[in-house]
C-alpha positions as CSV (number, residue, x, y, z in Angstrom):
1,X,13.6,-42.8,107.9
2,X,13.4,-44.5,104.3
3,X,15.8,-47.9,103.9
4,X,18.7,-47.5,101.7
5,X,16.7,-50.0,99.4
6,X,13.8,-47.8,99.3
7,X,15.7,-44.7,98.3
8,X,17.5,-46.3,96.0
9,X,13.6,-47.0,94.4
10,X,12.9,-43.8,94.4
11,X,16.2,-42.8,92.5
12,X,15.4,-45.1,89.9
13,X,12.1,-44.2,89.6
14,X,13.7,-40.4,88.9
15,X,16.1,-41.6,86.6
16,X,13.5,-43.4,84.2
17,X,10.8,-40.6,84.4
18,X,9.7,-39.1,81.2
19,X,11.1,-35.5,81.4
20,X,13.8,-33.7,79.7
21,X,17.2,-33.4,80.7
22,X,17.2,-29.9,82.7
23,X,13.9,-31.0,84.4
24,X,15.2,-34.5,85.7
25,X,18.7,-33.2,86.8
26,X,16.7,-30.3,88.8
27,X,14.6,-33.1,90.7
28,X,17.6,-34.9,91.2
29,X,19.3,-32.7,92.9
30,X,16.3,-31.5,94.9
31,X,16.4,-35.5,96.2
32,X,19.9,-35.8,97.0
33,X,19.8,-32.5,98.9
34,X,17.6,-34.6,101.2
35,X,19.9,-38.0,101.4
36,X,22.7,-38.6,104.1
37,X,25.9,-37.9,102.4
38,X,27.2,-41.6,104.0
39,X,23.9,-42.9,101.6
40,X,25.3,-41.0,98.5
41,X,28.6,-41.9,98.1
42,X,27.4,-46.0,99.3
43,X,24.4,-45.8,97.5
44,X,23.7,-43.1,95.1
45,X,27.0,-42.3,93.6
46,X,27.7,-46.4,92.4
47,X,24.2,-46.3,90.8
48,X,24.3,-42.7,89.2
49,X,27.6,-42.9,87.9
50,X,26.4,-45.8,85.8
51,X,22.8,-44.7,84.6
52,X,24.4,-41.3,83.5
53,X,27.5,-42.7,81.8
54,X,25.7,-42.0,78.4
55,X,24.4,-38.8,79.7
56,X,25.8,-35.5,78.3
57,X,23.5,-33.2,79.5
58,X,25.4,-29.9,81.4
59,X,24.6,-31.4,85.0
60,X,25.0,-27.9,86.6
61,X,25.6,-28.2,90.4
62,X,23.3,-26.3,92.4
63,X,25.4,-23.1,93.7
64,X,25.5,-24.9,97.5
65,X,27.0,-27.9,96.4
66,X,30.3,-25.8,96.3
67,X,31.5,-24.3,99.6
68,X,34.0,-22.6,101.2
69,X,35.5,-23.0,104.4
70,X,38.6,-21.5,104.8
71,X,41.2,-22.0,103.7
72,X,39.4,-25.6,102.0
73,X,36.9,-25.9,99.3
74,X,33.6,-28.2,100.8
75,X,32.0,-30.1,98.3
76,X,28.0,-31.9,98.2
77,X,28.6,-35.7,98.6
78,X,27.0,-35.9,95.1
79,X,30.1,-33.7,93.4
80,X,31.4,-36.5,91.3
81,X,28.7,-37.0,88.9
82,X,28.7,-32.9,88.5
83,X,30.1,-31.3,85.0
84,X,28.9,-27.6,85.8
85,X,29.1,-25.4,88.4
86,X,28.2,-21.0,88.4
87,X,28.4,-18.4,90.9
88,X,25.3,-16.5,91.6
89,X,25.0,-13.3,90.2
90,X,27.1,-10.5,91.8
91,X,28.5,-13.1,94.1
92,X,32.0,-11.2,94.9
93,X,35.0,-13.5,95.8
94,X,37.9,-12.6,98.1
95,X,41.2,-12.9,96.4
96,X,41.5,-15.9,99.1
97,X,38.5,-17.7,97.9
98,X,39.4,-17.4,94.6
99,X,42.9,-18.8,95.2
100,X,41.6,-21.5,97.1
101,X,39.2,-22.3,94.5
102,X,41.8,-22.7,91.5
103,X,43.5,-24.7,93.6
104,X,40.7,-27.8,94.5
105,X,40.6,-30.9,92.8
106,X,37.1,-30.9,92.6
107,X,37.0,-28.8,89.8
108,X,38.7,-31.9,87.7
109,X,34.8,-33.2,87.5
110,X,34.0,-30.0,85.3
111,X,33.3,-29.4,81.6
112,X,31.6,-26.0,82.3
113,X,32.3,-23.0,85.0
114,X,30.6,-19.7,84.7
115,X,31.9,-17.0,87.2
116,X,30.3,-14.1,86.1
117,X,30.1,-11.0,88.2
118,X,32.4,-12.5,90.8
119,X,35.1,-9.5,90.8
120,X,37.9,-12.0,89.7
121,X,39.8,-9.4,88.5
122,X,43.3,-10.0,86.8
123,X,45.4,-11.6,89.2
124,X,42.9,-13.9,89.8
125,X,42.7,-14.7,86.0
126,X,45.8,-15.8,86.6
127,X,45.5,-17.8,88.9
128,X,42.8,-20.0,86.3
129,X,44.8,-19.7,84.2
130,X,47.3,-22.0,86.2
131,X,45.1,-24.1,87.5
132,X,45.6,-27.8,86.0
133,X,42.2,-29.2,87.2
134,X,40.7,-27.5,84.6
135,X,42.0,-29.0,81.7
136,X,38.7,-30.8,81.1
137,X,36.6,-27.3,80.4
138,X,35.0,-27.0,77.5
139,X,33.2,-23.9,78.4
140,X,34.1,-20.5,80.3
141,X,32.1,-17.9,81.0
142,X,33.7,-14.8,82.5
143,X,31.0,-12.1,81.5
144,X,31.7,-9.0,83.7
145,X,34.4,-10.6,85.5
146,X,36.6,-7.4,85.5
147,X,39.9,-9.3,83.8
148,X,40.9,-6.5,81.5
149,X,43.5,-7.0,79.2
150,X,45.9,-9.3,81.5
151,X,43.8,-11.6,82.6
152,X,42.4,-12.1,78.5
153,X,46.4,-12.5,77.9
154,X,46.6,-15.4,80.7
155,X,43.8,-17.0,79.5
156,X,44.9,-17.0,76.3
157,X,48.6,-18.6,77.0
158,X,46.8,-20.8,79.5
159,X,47.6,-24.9,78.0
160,X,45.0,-26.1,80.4
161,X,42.1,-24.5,78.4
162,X,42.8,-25.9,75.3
163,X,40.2,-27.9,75.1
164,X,37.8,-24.9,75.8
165,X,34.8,-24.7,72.9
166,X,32.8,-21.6,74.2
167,X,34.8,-18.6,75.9
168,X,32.5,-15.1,77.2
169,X,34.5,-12.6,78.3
170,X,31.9,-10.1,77.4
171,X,32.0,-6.5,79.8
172,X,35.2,-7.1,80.1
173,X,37.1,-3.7,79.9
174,X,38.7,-5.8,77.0
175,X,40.7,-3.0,74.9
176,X,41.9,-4.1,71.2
177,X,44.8,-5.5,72.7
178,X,42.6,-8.4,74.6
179,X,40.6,-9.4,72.0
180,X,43.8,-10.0,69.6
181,X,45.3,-12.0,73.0
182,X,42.4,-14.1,72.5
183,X,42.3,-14.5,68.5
184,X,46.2,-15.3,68.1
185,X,45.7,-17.5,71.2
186,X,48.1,-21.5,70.4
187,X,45.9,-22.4,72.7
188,X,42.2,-21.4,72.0
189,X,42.2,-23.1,68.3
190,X,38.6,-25.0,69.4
191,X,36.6,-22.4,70.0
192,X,33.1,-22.9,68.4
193,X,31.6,-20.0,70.6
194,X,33.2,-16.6,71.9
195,X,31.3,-13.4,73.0
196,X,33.7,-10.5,73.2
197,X,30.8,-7.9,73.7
198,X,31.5,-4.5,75.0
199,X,35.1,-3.8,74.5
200,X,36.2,-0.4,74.8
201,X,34.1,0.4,71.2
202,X,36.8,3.5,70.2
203,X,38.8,0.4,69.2
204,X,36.1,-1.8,68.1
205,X,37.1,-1.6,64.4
206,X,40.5,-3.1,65.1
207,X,38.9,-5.6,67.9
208,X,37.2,-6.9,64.8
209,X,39.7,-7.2,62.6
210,X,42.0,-9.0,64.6
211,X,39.2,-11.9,64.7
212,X,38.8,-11.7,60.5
213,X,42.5,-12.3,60.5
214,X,42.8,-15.2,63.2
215,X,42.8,-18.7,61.5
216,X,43.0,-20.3,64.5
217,X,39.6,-19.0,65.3
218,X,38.6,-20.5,61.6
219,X,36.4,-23.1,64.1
220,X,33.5,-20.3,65.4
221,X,29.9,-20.7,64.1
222,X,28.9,-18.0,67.1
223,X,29.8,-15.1,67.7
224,X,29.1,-12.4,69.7
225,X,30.1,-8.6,68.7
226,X,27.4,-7.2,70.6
227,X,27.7,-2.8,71.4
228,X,31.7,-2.8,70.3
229,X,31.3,0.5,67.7
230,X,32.9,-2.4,64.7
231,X,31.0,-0.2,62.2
232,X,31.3,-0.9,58.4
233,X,35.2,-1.0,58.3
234,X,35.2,-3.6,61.2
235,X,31.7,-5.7,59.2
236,X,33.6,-5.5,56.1
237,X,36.6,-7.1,57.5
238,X,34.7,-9.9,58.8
239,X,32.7,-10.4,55.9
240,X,35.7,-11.1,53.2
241,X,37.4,-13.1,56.8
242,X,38.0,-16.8,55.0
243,X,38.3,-17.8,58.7
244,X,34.7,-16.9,59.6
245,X,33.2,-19.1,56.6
246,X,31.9,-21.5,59.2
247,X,29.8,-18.8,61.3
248,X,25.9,-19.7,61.8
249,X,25.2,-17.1,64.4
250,X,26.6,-13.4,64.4
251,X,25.1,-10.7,66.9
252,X,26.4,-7.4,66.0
253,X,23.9,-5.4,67.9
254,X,24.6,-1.4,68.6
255,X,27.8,-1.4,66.4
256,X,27.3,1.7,64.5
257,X,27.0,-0.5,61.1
258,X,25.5,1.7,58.2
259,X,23.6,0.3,54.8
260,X,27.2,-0.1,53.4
261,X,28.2,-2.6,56.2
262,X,25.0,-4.9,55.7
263,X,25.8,-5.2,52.3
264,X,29.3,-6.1,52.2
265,X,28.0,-8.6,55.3
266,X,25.0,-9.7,52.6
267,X,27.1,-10.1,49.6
268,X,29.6,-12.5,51.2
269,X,31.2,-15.0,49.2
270,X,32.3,-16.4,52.3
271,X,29.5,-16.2,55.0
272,X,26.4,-18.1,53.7
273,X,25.4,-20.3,56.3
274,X,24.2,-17.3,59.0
275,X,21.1,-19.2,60.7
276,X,20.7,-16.2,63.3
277,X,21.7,-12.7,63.0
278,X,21.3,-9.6,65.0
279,X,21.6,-6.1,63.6
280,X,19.1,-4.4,65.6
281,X,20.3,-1.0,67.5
282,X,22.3,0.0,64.0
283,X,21.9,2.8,61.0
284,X,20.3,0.3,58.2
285,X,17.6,2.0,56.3
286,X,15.4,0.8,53.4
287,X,18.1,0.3,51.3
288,X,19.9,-2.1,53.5
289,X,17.0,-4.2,54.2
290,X,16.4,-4.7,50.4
291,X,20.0,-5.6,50.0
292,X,19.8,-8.4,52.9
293,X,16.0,-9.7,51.5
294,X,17.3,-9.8,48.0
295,X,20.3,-11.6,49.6
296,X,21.1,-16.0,48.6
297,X,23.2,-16.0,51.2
298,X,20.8,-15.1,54.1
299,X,18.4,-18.0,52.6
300,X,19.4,-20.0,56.0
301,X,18.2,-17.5,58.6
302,X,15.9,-19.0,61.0
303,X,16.0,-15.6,63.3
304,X,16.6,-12.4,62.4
305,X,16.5,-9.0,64.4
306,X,16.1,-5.9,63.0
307,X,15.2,-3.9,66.1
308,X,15.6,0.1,66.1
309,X,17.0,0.8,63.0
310,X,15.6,3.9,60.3
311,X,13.3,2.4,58.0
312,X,9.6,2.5,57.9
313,X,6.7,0.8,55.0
314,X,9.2,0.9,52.7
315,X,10.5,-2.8,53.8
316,X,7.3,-4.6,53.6
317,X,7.3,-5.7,50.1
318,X,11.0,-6.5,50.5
319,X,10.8,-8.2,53.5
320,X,7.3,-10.4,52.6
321,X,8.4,-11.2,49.5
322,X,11.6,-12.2,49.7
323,X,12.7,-15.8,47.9
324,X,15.2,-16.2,50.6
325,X,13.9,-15.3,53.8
326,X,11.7,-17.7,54.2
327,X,13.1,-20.4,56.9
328,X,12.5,-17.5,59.1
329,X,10.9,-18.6,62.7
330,X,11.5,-15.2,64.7
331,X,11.6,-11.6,63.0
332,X,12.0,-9.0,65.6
333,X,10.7,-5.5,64.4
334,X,10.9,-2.4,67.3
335,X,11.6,0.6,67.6
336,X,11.0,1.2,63.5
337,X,9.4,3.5,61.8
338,X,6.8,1.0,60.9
339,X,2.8,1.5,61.1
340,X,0.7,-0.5,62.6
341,X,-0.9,-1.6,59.6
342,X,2.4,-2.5,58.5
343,X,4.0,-4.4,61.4
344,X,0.1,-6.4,60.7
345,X,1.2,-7.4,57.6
346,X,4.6,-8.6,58.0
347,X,3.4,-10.5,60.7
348,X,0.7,-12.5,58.7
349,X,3.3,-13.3,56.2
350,X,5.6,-14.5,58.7
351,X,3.1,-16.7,60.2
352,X,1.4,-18.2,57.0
353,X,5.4,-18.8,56.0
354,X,5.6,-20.6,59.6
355,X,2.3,-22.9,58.9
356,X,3.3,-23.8,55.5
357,X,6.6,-24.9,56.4
């Protein structure tokens, strides 16, 4: 068996290795799954907790660092130098687990905790909501966590998630009521990021304006409308929204948004500095595409995706000649009515417009 001298070697041989951040934290953990927990905490954890003090990397615990054993929450001797910890997929959680969860100090270490899929349900939304060892999160990600309505409500009038900067409750069974929980929020005034995809989309219209009207959500530059039915009433309301001036990334996939929607988004006062934007899965024809190519305020896009919507040739001229589309990187063009020849030729463009710039 190695020396505690020579593992320590081989830790700081890790540490200093050329690689990105995701690749050397993967390797770490591989070689700590392999050290004596008496080592880690003697050895490893005095040196790592140094050499990553500068490190802000998400340091996402492998899912077996975290166990339960009833009615305690086990932990990998390496836990302390951990800021992010996810179920696996579909992982389903007994009420008990849950509780127990919410109720360890380990989760104190955390900046980040995705439970998605986990069946937390309301009551145990609640129970998050409560727990004061998360008042260090900065990001939550709940996407199919069947909360509904309550459990967006105790979130949202939860003061040990004020310091939360990215919220998903995406597939939520959210209703109109749960999204304006969210945007009136005291609480959730930092958000940079929120995804509130898939709400009940007969109330998607309203969903959407309750966000336009939220200054305390003035701080997003994402987010994420994606299949909520907002159509050009809920767009509109977002586009003359002075409280969504500082958006950078909008995904309003599948929303039912017509040429009249794009252009209200498109001739914005307000929202110039869109660097990605999804429309794809919408009712924009020709006429909205010129609208958007001809548009100063989409000269920022970097990525732009204009999947299954009704328009055919008629965009190519618009589209490869636009003055303002040109910091484009990723154009994505399905499901169209476009020809071969003319998918080719938007394409070249788009390239030539890459190697040029």
């Amino acid at each position: 068996m190695p020396t505690p001298n020579e593992l320590l070697s081989e830790l700081r041989s890790l540490i200093h290795a050329e690689q990105d951040h995701h690749s050397r934290w993967g390797s770490l953990t591989k070689l700590l799954d392999t050290w004596p927990p008496e080592l880690i905490k003697t050895h490893a954890l005095p040196y790592l907790e140094g050499a990553l003090r500068e490190d802000t990397s998400a340091r996402h615990a492998p899912y077996h660092w975290l166990t339960f054993s009833d009615p305690n929450i086990e932990v990998h001797a390496a836990w302390p130098i951990v800021r992010s910890w996810g179920a696996r997929g579909n992982t389903f959680f007994t009420h008990r687990e849950l509780a127990a969860l919410f109720q360890s100090p380990h989760l104190a270490t955390l900046t980040s905790l995705d439970l998605s899929n986990t069946g937390l349900d309301a009551q145990s939304a609640r129970d998050l909501a409560d727990c004061t060892y998360l008042s260090g999160l900065s990001s939550l990600r709940l996407h199919q966590a069947e909360i509904g309505d309550e459990g967006a409500l105790a979130i949202a009038q939860s003061p040990y998630l004020a310091d939360l900067t990215a919220l998903n409750v995406s597939d939520n069974e959210l209703s109109y009521e749960g999204v304006q929980f969210i945007a009136r929020s005291p609480f959730l005034t930092k958000l940079t990021s929120l995804d509130v995809s898939l709400i009940s989309s007969a109330e998607g219209t309203k969903a959407a304006q309750a966000i336009a009207q939220s200054p305390r959500l003035s701080k997003l530059t994402s987010l994420q409308l994606l299949g909520n039915g907002i159509g050009d009433e809920g767009l509109r309301a977002l586009a003359l929204s002075p409280h969504m001036a500082n958006l950078t990334s909008l995904n309003l996939c599948n929303n039912g948004i017509s040429d009249e929607g794009i252009q209200a988004l498109v001739q914005s006062a307000l929202i110039v500095h869109l660097t990605e934007l999804d429309v794809s899965t919408n009712k924009i024809s020709a006429k909205g595409i010129q609208a958007l190519a001809t548009s100063p305020n989409m000269a920022h896009l970097t990525a732009l995706d204009l999947g299954s919507n009704p328009f055919g040739d008629e965009v190519i001229q618009a589209l490869i000649r636009s003055p303002y589309l040109t910091k484009l990187t990723e154009l994505h063009l399905y499901d169209n009515e476009l020809s071969p020849t003319g998918l080719a030729a938007i394409a070249a463009s788009l390239v030539a417009q890459i190697i040029k710039g």
